[in-house]
The first five atom37 places (N, CA, C, CB, O) and aatype in JSON, in Angstrom:
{
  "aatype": [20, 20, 20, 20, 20, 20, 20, 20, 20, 20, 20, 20, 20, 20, 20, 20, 20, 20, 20, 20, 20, 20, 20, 20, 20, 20, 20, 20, 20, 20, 20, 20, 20, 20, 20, 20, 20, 20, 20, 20, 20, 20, 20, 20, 20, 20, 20, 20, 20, 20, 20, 20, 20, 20, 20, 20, 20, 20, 20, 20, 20, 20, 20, 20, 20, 20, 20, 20, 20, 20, 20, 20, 20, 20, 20, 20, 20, 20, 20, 20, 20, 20, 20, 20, 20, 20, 20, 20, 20, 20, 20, 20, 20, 20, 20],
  "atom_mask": [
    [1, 1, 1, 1, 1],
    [1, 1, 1, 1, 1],
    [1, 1, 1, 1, 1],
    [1, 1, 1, 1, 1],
    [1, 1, 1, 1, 1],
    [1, 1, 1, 1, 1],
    [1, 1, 1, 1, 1],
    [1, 1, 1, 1, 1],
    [1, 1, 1, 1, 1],
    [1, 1, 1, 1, 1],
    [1, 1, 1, 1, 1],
    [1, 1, 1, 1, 1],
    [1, 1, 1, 1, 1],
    [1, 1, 1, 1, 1],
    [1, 1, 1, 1, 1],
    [1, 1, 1, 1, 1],
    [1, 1, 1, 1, 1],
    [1, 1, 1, 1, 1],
    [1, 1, 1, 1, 1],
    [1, 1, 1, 1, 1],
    [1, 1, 1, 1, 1],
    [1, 1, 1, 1, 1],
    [1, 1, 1, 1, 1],
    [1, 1, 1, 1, 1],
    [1, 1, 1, 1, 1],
    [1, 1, 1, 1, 1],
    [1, 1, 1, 1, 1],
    [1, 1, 1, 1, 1],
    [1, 1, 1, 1, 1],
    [1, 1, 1, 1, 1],
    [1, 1, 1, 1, 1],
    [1, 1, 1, 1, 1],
    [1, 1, 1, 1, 1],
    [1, 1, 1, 1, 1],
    [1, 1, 1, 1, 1],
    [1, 1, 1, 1, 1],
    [1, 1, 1, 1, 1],
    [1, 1, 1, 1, 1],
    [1, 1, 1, 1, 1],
    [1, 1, 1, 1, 1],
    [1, 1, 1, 1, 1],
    [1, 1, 1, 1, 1],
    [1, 1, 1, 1, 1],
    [1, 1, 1, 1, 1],
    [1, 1, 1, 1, 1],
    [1, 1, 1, 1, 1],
    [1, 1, 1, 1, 1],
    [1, 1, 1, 1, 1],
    [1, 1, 1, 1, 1],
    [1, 1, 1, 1, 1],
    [1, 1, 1, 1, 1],
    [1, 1, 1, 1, 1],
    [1, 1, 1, 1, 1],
    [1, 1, 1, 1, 1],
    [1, 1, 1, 1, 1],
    [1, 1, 1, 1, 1],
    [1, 1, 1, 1, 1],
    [1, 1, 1, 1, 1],
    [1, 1, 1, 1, 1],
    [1, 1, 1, 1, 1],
    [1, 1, 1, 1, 1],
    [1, 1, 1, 1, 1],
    [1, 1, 1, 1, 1],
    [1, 1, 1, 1, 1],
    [1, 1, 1, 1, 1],
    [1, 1, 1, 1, 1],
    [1, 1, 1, 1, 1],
    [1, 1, 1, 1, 1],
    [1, 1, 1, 1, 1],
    [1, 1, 1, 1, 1],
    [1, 1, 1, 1, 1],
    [1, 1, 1, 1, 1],
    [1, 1, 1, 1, 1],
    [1, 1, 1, 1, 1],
    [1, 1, 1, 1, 1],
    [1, 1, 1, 1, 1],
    [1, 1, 1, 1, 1],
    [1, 1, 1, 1, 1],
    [1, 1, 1, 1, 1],
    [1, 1, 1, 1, 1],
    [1, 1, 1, 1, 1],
    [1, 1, 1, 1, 1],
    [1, 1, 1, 1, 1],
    [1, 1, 1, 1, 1],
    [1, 1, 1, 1, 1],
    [1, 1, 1, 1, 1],
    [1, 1, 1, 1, 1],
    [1, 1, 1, 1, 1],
    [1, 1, 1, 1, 1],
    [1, 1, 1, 1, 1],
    [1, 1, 1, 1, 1],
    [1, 1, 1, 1, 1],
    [1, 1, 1, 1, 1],
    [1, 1, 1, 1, 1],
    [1, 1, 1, 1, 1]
  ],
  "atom_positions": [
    [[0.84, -1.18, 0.0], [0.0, 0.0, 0.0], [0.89, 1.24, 0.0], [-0.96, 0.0, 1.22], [1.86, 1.21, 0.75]],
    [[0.68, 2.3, -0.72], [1.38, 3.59, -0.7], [0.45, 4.34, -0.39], [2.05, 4.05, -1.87], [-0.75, 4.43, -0.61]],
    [[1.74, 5.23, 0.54], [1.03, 6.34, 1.54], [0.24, 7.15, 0.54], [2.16, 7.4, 2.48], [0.03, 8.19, 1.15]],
    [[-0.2, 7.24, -0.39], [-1.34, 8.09, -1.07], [-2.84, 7.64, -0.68], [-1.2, 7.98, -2.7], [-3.91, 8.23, -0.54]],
    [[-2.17, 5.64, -0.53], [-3.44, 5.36, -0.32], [-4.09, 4.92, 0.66], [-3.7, 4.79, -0.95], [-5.13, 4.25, 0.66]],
    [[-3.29, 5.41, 1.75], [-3.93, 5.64, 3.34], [-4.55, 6.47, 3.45], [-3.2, 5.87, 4.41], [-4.04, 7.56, 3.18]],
    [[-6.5, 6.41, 4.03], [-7.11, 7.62, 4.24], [-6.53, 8.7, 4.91], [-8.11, 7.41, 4.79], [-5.73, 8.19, 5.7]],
    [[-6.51, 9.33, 4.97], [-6.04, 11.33, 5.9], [-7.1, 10.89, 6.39], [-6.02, 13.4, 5.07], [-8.0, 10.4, 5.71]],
    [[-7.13, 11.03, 7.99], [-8.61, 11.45, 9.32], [-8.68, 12.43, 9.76], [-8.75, 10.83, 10.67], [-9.41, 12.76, 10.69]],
    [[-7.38, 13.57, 8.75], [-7.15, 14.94, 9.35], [-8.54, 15.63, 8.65], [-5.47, 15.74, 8.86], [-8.94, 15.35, 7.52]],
    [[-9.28, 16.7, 9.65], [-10.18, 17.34, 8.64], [-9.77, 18.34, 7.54], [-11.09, 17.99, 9.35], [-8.73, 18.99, 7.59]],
    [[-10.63, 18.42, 6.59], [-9.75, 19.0, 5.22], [-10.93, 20.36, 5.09], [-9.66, 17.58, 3.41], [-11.97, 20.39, 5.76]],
    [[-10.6, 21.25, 4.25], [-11.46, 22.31, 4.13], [-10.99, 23.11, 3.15], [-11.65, 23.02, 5.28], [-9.78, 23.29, 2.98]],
    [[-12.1, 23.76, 2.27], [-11.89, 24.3, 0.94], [-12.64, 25.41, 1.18], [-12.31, 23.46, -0.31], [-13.65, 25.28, 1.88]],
    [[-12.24, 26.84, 0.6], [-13.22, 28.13, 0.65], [-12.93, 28.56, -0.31], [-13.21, 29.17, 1.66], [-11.75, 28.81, -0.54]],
    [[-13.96, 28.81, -1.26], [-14.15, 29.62, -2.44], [-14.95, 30.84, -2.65], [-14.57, 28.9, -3.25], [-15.97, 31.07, -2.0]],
    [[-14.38, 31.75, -3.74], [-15.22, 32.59, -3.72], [-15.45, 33.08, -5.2], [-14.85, 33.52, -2.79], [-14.8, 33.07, -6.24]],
    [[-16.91, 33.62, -4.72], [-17.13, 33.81, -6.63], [-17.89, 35.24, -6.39], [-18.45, 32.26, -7.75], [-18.72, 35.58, -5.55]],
    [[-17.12, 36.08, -7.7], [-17.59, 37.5, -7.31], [-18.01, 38.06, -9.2], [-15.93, 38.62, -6.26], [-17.44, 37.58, -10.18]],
    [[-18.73, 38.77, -9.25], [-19.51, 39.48, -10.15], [-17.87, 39.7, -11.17], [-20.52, 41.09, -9.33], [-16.89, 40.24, -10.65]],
    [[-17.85, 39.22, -12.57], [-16.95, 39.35, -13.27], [-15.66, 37.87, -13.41], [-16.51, 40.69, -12.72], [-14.73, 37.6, -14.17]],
    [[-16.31, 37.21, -12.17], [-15.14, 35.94, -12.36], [-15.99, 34.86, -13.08], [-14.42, 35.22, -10.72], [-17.19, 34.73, -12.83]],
    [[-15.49, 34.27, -13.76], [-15.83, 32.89, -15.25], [-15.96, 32.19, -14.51], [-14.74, 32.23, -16.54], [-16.82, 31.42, -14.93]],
    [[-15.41, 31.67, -12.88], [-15.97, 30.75, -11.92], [-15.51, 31.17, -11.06], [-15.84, 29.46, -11.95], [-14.75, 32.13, -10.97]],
    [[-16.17, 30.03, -9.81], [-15.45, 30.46, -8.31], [-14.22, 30.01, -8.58], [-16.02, 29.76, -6.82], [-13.94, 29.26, -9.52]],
    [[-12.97, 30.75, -7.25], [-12.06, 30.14, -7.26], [-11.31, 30.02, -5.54], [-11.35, 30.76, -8.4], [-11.32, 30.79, -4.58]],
    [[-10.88, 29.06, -5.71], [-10.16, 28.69, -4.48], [-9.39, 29.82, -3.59], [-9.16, 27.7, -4.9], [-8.41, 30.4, -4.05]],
    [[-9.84, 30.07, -2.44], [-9.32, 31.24, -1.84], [-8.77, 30.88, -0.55], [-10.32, 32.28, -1.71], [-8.22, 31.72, 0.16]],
    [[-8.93, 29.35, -0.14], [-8.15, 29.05, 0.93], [-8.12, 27.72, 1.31], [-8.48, 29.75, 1.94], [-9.33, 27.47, 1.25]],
    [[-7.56, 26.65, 1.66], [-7.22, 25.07, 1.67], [-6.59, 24.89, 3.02], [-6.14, 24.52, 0.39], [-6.06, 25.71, 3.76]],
    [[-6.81, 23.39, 3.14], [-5.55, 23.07, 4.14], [-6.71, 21.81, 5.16], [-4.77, 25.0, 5.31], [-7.9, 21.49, 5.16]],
    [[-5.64, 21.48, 5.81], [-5.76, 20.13, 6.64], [-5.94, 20.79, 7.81], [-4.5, 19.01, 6.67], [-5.9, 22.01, 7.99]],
    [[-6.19, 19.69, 8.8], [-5.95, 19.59, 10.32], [-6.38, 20.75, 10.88], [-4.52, 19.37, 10.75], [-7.49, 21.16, 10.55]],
    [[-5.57, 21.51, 11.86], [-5.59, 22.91, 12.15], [-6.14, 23.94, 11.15], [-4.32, 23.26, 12.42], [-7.08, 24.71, 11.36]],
    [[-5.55, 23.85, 10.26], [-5.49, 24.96, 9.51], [-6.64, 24.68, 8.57], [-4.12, 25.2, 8.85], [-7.01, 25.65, 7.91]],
    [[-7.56, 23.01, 8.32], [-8.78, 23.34, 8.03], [-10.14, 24.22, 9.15], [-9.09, 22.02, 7.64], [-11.06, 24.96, 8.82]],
    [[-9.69, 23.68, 10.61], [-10.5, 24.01, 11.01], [-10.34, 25.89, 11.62], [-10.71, 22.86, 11.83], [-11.22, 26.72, 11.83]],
    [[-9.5, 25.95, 11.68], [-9.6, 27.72, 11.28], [-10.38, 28.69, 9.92], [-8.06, 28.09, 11.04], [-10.99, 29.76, 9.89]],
    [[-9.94, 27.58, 8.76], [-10.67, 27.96, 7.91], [-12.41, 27.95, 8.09], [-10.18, 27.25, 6.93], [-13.33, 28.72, 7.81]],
    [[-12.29, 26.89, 8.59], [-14.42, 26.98, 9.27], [-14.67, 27.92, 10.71], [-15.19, 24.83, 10.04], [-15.65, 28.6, 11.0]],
    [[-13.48, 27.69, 11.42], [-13.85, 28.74, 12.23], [-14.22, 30.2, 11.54], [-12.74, 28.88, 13.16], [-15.21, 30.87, 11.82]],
    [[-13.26, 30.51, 10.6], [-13.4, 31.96, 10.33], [-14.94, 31.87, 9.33], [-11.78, 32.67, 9.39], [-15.96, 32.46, 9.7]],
    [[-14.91, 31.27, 8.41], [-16.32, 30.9, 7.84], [-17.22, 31.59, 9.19], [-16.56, 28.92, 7.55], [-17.92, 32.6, 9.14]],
    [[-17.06, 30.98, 10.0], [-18.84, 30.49, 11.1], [-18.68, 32.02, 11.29], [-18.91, 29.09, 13.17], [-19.36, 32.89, 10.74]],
    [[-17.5, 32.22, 12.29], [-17.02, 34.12, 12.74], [-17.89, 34.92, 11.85], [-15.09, 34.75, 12.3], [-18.67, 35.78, 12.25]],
    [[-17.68, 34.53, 10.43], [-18.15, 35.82, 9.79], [-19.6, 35.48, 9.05], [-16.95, 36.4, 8.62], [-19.92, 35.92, 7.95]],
    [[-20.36, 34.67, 9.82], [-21.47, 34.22, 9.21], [-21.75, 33.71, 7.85], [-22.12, 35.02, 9.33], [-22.87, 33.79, 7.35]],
    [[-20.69, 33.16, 7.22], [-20.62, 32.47, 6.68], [-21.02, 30.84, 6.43], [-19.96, 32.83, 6.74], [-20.79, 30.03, 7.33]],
    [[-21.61, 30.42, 5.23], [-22.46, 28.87, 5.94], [-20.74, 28.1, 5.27], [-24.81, 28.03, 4.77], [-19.81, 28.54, 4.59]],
    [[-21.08, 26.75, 5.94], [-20.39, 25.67, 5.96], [-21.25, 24.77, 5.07], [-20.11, 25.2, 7.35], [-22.46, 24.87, 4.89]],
    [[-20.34, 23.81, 4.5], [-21.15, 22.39, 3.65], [-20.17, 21.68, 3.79], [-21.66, 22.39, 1.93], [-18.99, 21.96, 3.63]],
    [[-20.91, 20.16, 4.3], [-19.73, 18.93, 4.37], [-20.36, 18.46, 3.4], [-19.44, 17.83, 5.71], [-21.55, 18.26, 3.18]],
    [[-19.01, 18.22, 2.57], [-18.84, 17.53, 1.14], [-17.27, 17.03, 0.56], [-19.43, 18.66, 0.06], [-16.41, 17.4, -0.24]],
    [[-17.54, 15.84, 1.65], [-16.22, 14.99, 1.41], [-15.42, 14.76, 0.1], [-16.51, 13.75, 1.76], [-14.2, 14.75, -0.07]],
    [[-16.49, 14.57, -0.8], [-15.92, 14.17, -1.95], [-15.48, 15.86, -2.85], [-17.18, 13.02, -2.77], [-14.45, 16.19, -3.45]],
    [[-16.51, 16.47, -2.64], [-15.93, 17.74, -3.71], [-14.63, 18.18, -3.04], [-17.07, 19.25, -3.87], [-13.56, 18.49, -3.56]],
    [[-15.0, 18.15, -1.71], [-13.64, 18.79, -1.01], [-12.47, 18.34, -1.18], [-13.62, 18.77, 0.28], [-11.53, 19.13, -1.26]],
    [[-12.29, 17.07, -1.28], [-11.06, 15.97, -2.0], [-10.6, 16.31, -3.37], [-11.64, 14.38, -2.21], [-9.44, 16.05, -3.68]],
    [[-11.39, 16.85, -4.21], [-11.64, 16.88, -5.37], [-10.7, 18.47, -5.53], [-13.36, 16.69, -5.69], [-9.66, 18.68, -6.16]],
    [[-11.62, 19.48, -4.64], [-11.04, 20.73, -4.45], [-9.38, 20.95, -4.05], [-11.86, 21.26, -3.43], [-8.59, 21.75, -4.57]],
    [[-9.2, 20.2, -3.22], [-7.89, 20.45, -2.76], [-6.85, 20.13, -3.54], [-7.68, 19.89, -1.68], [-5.67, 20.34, -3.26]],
    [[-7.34, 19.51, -4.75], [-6.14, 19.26, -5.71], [-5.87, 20.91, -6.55], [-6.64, 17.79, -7.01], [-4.8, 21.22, -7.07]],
    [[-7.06, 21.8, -6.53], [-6.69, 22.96, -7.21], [-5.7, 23.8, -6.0], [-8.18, 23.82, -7.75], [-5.52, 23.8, -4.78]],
    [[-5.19, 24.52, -7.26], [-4.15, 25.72, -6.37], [-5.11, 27.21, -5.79], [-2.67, 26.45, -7.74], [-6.13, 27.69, -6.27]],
    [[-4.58, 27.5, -4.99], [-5.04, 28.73, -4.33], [-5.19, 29.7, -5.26], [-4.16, 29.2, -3.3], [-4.07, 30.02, -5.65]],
    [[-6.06, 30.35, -5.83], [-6.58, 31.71, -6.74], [-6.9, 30.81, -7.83], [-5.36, 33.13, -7.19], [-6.84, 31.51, -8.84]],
    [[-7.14, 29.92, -8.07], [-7.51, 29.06, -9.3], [-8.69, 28.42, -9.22], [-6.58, 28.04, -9.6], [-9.19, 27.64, -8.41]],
    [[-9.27, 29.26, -10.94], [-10.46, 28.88, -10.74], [-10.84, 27.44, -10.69], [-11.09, 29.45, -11.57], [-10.0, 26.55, -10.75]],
    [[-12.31, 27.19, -10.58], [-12.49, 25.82, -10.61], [-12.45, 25.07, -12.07], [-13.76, 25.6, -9.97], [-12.5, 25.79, -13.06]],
    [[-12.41, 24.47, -12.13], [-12.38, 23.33, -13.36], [-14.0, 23.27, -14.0], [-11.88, 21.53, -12.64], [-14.95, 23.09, -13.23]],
    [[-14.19, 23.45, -15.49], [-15.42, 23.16, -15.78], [-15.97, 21.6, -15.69], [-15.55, 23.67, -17.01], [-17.16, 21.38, -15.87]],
    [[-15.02, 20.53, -15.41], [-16.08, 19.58, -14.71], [-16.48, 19.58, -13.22], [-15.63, 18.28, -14.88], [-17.08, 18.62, -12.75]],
    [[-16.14, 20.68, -12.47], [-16.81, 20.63, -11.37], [-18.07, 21.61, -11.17], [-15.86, 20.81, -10.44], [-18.77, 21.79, -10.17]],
    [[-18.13, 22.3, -12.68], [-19.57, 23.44, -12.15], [-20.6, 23.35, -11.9], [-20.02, 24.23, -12.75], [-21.34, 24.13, -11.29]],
    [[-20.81, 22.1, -12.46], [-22.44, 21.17, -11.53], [-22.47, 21.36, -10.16], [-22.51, 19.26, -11.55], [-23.25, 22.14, -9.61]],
    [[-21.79, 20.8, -9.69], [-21.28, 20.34, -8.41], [-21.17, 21.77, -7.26], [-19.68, 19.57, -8.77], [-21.46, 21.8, -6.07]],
    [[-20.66, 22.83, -8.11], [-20.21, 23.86, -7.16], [-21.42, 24.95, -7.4], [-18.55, 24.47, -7.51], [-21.62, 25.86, -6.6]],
    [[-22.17, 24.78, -8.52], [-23.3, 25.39, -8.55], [-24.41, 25.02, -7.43], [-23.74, 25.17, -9.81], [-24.8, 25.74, -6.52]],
    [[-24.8, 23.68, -7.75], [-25.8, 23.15, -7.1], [-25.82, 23.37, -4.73], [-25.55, 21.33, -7.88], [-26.63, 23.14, -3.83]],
    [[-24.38, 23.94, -4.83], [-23.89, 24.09, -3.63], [-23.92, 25.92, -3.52], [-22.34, 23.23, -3.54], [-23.98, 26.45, -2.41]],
    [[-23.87, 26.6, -4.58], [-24.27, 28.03, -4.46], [-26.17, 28.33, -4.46], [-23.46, 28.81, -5.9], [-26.86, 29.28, -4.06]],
    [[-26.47, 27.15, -5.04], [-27.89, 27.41, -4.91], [-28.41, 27.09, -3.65], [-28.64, 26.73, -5.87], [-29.29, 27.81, -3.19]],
    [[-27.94, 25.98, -2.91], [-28.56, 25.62, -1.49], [-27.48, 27.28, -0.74], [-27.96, 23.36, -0.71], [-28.24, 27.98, -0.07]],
    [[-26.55, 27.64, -0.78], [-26.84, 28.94, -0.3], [-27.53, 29.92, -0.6], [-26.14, 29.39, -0.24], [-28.07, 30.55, 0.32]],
    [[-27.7, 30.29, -1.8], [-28.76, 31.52, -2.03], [-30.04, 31.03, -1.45], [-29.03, 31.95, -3.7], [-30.82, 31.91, -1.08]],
    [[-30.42, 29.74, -1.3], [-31.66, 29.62, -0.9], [-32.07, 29.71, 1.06], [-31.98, 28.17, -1.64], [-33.05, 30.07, 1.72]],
    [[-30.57, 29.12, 1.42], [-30.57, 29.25, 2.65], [-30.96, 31.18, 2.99], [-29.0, 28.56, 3.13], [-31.9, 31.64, 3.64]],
    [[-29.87, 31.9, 2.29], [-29.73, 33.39, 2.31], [-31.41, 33.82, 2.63], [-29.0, 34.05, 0.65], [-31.88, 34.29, 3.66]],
    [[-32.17, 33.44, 1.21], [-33.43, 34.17, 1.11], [-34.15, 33.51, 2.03], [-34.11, 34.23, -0.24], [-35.26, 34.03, 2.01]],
    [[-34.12, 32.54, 2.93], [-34.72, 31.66, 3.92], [-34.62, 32.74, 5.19], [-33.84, 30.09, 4.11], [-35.58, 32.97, 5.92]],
    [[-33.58, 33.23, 5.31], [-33.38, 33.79, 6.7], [-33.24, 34.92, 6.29], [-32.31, 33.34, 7.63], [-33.05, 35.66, 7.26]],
    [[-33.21, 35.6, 5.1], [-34.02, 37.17, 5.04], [-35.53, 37.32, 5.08], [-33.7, 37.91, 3.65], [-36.0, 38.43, 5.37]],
    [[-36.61, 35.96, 4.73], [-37.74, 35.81, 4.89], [-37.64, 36.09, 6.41], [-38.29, 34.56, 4.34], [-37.9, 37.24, 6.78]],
    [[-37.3, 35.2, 7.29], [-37.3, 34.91, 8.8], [-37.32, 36.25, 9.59], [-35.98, 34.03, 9.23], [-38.02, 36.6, 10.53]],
    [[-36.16, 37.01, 8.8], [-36.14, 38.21, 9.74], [-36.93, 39.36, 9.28], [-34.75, 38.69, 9.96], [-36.98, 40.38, 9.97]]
  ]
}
């Protein structure tokens, strides 16, 4: 067995961002262990939502930091901007 193909039990974490003028989201911050879960800490801090998604996230961490996503993942990263916009207009209804 090669160490590639020992699971990681470290938690992993991907943050992207997609802004008015970019062709896709792109990777704005990565990392394992510690340094995933800072990345969700700061997420939650700034009211930001979270999504566990083992597999895209695996998938994600192979891109480099400021790079956009890959057009076989825009299904995938869409369908995950829509459960936020919908969450968004959920809790602007609420309030």
């Amino acid at each position: 067995m090669k160490p590639s193909d020992i699971p990681d039990s470290r938690a992993h974490a991907v943050a992207l961002r997609y802004q008015d003028g970019d062709e896709a989201p792109r990777v704005v911050a990565k990392g394992y262990g510690d340094v995933a879960d800072a990345i969700i800490a700061k997420a939650q801090a700034h009211d930001l939502y979270t999504h566990k998604s083992p597999e895209l996230v695996r998938l994600l961490m192979h891109l480099d930091l400021d790079e956009h996503i890959p057009p076989e993942l825009y299904r995938a990263v869409a369908e995950l901007l829509v459960w936020v916009y919908e969450l968004e207009a959920a809790s602007a209804r609420a309030d």
